[in-house]
N, C-alpha and C positions, 0 to 999 in steps of 0.2 A: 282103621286109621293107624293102630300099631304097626301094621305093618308095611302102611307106607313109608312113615317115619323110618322103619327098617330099612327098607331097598336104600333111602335115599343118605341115609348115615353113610350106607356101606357105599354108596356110590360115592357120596367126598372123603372117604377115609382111603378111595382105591385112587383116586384123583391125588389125594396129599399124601401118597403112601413114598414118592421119590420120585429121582429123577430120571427119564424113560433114557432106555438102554437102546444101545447103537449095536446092531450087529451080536449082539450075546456079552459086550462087554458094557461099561459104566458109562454113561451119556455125557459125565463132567470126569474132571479130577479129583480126589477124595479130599485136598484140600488144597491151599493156596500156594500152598510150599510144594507141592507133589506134580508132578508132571505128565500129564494125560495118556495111558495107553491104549493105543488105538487096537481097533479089530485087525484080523487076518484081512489081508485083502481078497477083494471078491476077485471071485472066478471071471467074469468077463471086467478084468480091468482095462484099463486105457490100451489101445495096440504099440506096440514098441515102434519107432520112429528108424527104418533102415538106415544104417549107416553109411555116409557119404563115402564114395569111393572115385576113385581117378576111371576116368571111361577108356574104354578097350582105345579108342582113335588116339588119345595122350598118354597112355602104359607104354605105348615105345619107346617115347621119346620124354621119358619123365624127370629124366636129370637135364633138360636143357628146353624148359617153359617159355613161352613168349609170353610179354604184357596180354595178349591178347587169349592165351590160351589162361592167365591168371583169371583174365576178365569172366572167360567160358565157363570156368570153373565154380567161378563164385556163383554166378548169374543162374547155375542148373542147381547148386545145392543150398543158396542162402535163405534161409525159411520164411524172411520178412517178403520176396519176391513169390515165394508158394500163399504168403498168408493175401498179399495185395492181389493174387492171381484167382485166388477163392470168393474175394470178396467181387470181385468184378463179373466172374460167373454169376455168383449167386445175385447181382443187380440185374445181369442181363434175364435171370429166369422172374425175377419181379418187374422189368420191364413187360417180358410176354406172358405172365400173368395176367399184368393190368391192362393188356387189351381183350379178357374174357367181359369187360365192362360192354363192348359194343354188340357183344352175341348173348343169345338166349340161352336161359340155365331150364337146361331139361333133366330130368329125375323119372326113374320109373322105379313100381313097388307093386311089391306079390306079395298078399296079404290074405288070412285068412282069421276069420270070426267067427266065434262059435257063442251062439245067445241062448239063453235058458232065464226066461220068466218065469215069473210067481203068476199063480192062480190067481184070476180079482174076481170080481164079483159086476155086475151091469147094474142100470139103473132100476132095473125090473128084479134083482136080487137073484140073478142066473147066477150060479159059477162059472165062470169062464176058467176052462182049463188053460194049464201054462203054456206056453209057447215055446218052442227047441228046436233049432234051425243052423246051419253051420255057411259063412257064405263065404267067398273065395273068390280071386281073381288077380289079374294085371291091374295097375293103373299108372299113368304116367302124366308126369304136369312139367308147366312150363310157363316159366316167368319171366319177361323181357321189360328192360327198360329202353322204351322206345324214343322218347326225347328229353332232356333236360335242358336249362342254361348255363352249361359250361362246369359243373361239376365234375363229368366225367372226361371232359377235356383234359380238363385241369389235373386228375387223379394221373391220366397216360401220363401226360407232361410232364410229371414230378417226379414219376419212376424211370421214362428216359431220360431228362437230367441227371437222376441218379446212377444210373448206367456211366452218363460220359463222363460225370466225376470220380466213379471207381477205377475206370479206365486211367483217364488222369493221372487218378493218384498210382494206379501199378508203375505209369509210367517215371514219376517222379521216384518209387520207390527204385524202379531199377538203376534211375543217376544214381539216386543216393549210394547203392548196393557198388556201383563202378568205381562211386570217389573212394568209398571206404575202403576199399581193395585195393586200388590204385595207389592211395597214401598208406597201404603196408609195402607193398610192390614196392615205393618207392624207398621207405622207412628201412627194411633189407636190402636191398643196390645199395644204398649210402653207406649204411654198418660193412658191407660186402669191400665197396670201396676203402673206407676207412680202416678196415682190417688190412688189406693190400698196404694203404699208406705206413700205416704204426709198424707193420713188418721191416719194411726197408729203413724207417727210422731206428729198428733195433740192430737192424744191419749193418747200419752205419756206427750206430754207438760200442756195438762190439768189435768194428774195424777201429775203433778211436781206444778202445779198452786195451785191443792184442797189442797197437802201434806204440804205444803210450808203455805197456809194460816192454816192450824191445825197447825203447827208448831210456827207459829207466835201467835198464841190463848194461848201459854202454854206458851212463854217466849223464847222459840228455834230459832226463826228468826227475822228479823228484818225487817222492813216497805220497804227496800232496794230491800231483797228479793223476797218480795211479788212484788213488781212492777216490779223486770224482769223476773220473773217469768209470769206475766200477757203479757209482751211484748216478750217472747220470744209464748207462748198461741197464742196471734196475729197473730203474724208474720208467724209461723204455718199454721193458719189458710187462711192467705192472700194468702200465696204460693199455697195452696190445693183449694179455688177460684179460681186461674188464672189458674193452672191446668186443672180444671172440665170444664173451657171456652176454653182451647184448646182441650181439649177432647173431646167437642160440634162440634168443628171446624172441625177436625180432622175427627170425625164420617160423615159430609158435604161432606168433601173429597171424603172421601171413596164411599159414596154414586156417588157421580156424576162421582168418575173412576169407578162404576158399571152401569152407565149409567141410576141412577134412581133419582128423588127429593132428596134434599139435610134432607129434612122431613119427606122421605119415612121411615117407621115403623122396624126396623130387629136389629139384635146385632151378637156378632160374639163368636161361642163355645169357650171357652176356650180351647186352645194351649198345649198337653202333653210339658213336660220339655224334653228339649233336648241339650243332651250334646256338646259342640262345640268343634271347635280347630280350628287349620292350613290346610289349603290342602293338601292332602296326595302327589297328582301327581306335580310334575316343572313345572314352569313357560312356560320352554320348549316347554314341551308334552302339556299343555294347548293350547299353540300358534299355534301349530303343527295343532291340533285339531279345533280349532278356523279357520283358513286357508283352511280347508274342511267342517265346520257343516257351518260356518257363511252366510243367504239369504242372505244379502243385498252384501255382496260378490260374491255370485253365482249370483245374479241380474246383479251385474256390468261386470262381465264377459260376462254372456250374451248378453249384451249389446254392447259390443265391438263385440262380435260375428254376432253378428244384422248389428253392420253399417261394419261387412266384407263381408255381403251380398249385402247391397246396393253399395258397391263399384266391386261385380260381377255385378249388374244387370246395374249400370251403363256404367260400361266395355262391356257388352253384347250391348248397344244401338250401338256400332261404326261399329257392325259388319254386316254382310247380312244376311237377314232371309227369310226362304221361305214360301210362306201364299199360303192357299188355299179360293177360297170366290166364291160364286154361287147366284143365284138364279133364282126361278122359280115362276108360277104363271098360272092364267087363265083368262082370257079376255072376255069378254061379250060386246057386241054391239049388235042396234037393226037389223044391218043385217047379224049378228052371233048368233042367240040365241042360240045357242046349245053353243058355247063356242070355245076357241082355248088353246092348252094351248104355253106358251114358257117360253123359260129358258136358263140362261147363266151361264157356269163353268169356271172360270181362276184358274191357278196355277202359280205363279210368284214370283220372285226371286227379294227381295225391299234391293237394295244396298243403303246406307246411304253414301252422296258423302259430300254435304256442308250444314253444319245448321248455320253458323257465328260463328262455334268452339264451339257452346252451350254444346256441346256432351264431347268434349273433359275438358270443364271449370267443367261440371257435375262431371267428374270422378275425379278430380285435388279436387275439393270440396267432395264427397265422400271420398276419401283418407283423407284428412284432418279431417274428421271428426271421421273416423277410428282411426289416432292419437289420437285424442280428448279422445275417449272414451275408448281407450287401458290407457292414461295417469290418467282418471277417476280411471280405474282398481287399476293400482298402487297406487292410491294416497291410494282408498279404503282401499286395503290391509296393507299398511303405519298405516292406521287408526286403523284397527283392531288390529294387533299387540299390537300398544299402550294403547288400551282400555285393551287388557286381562293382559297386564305388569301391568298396573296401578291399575285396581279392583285385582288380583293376592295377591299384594303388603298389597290393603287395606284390603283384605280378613285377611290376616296375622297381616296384625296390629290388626285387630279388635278382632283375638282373642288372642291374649296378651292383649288387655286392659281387655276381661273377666275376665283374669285370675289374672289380677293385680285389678281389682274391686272387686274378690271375695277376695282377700285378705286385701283390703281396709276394706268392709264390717266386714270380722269377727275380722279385728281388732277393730274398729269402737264399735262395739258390747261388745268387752270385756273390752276396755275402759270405755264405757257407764256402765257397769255392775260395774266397781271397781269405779267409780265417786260417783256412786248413792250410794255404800254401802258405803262409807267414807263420805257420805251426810248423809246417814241415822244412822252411829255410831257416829256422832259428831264429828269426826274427820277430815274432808275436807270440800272445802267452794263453797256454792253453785253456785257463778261463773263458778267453774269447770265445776260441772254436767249439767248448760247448755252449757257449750263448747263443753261438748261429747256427748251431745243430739244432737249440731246442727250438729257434725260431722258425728253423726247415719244418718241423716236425705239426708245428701251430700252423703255419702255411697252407702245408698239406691238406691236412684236416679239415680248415677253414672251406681252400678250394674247393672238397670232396662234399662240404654239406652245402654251401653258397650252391653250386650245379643240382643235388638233388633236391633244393630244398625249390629250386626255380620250378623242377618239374612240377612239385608238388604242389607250387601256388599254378600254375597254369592249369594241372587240374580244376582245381577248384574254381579258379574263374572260370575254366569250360562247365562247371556243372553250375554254377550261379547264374550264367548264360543262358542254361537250358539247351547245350547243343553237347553234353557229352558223349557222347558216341556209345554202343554195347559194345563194343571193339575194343574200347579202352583210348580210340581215335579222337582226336578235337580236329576243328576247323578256325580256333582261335591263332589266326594270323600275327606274327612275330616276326620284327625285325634285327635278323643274326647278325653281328658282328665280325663282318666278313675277313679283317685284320688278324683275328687270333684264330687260332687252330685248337677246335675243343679235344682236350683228353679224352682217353679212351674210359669209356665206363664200365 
């Protein structure tokens, strides 16, 4: 008895001795204030993830990208299009799993036993000596289920569902993958732009600084001018710095939605001019449209599709099914050498009487989740609608502000033109001509983001649509404003 008490001391004294160690180091931190040091990392760590490189076909021509080679780019190295590409395999290898359901599960085993009895005794008080005998062979079985109500329908049916909802969703992930790209794509062209515009604004202001100090050499201006003339020169210049640093940034972007160093070496062709407008088709026929192209729509329907199989296949368990199961084999012992063979075949009818209602709680929770994911549907659809109304909307504003920017602009222009020649006849005062220098310079700008910011809602309503192209292409119809003549971008 003492020495149970013994083992069992030492066994809660090794139990309550601390806390179990990770790798050869302390399992916690030593105390709240202290900061946990981790082990050496193991030997077979995670494998390192190659790094994204420009492909031999775009290394030529790497300083002068198209949208479309942006698009390429992103779409071979962006990880959420490799993670939605895995998942859609790995559905499709559980869809042709779940048709191992209709074929027969055969097994075979090579097995060998070796028996050795105790001596007993008979009823007549013999000893019977022990028995020792070794026996050996094949045997192979097989187990089929040959009919049910709809269980195993149901089981296919929920994991091809599942299949064309991963597909789905890859496909929704790679819009996703295109707009995000697109709106860096565009987010750099604009800064690109805008860097061009604030140059020739500095240009201007240091033609107005040299002009203004000649001016002031001959008796023409006066020490007033020369100093805002100098701070408006500045000021110019300050904006077109902070400009070139988000255009650094910007470029960063772009790079890592193409899934390469933010330092990697390329630039992007210049953009033919392209005339904009409003959307030709309604909101309507968009939404109409959007309600049939949109993945992640057709994902969610699938889905609900999915759990209306698991709510057959859990319906199928209450019911009786008929199996067939067998097997056979061959037997070896030493006073059989030659062998024997036997074998046994049932067919039998497995009626499901009581499990604790597990069966029936099954199906109750199937159902419910069927709701679930029917109410996903709607919600989805709820969604999409609202997304193509709202980019739809912005599409159309955006391009009224082009066209209120290009008339910003060339007023802008003609102002600046009549300032400076009443600066330069003597007759106006050079306050003016920088008022509508800095109004050139707002103009400009304006124009430069009104144009790219158009692109960038057309994107978007092409991917709220459901018709974004892997190209970086839409087929959302626009009507151009055939009067003005778009700048070059």
């Amino acid at each position: 008895m003492k020495r149970v008490r013994f083992i069992v001391a030492v066994l809660v004294s090794a139990g309550c001795a601390g806390t179990p160690s990770v790798a050869g180091v302390a399992g916690v931190a030593p105390a709240a204030n202290k900061a946990w040091t981790p082990p050496a990392p193991p030997r077979d760590s995670l494998p390192s993830t190659p790094q994204a490189t420009i492909p031999a076909d775009l290394a030529a021509r790497v300083d002068s990208l198209t949208l479309g080679d942006v698009v390429d780019l992103a779409l071979r190295n962006n990880p959420e299009t490799q993670i939605s590409w895995a998942n859609a395999r790995a559905a499709a290898a559980a869809y042709g799993g779940s048709k191992a359901l209709y074929y027969p599960t055969i097994n075979g085993q090579i097995g060998v036993t070796h028996l050795k009895s105790s001596p007993t005794f008979s009823n007549d008080s013999v000893l019977r000596p022990s028995l020792e005998q070794t026996n050996y062979g094949p045997t192979l079985s097989v187990s089929w289920l040959i009919a049910d109500l709809g269980g195993r329908a149901g089981t296919i049916e929920s994991a091809r569902q599942a299949l064309i909802a991963a597909n789905w969703t890859h496909n929704a992930t790679i819009q996703t993958v295109v707009l995000e790209v697109e709106s860096a794509f565009f987010n750099y062209m604009a800064n690109k732009a805008l860097v061009e515009s604030e140059r020739l604004s500095v240009k201007e202001a240091e033609t107005s600084l040299q002009s203004t100090q000649e001016r002031q050499n001959v008796g023409l201006a006066t020490i007033a001018d020369v100093l805002q003339a100098k701070t408006a020169f500045s000021q110019a210049t300050l904006t077109l710095e902070s400009t070139e640093g988000d255009l650094q940034t910007t470029r960063g972007a772009l790079a890592a939605a193409m899934g390469l160093p933010a330092n990697a070496p390329y630039d992007i062709e210049a953009m033919p001019a392209t005339a904009v407008g409003p959307a030709t088709d309604s909101v309507d026929l968009l939404i109409a449209q959007a309600v049939k192209s949109r993945p992640d729509l057709a994902a969610a329907e699938a889905q609900y599709r999915e759990a209306i199989g698991n709510v057959r296949a859990a319906r199928g368990n209450l019911f009786p099914t008929i199996q067939l199961s067998g097997s056979g084999g061959r037997t070896y012992v030493q006073t059989l050498p030659s062998g024997a063979t036997n074998y046994t075949v049932s067919l039998g009818l497995q009626i499901p009487i009581f499990s604790g209602f597990s069966r029936q709680y099954a199906v109750k929770q199937a159902r419910a989740e069927a709701d679930a994911a029917l109410g996903r549907a709607a919600s989805a659809r709820q969604q999409v609608i609202f997304q193509v109304f709202s980019s739809y909307y912005a599409l159309q504003t955006a391009a009224r502000r082009v066209n209120t920017a290009d008339d910003l602009l060339a007023s802008a222009q003609a102002s600046e033109e009549a300032a400076l020649g009443r600066y330069r006849a003597g007759v106006g005062l050079f306050v003016d001509l920088l008022t509508a220098q800095s109004a050139l310079a707002t103009a400009r700008a304006q124009q430069v983001q009104a144009r790219w910011t158009w692109q960038t809602s057309l994107a978007q309503l092409s991917h709220d649509t459901g018709v974004l192209d892997t190209t970086g292409l839409t087929n959302i119809r626009v009507t151009p404003d055939s009067t003005r003549e778009a700048p070059p971008q």
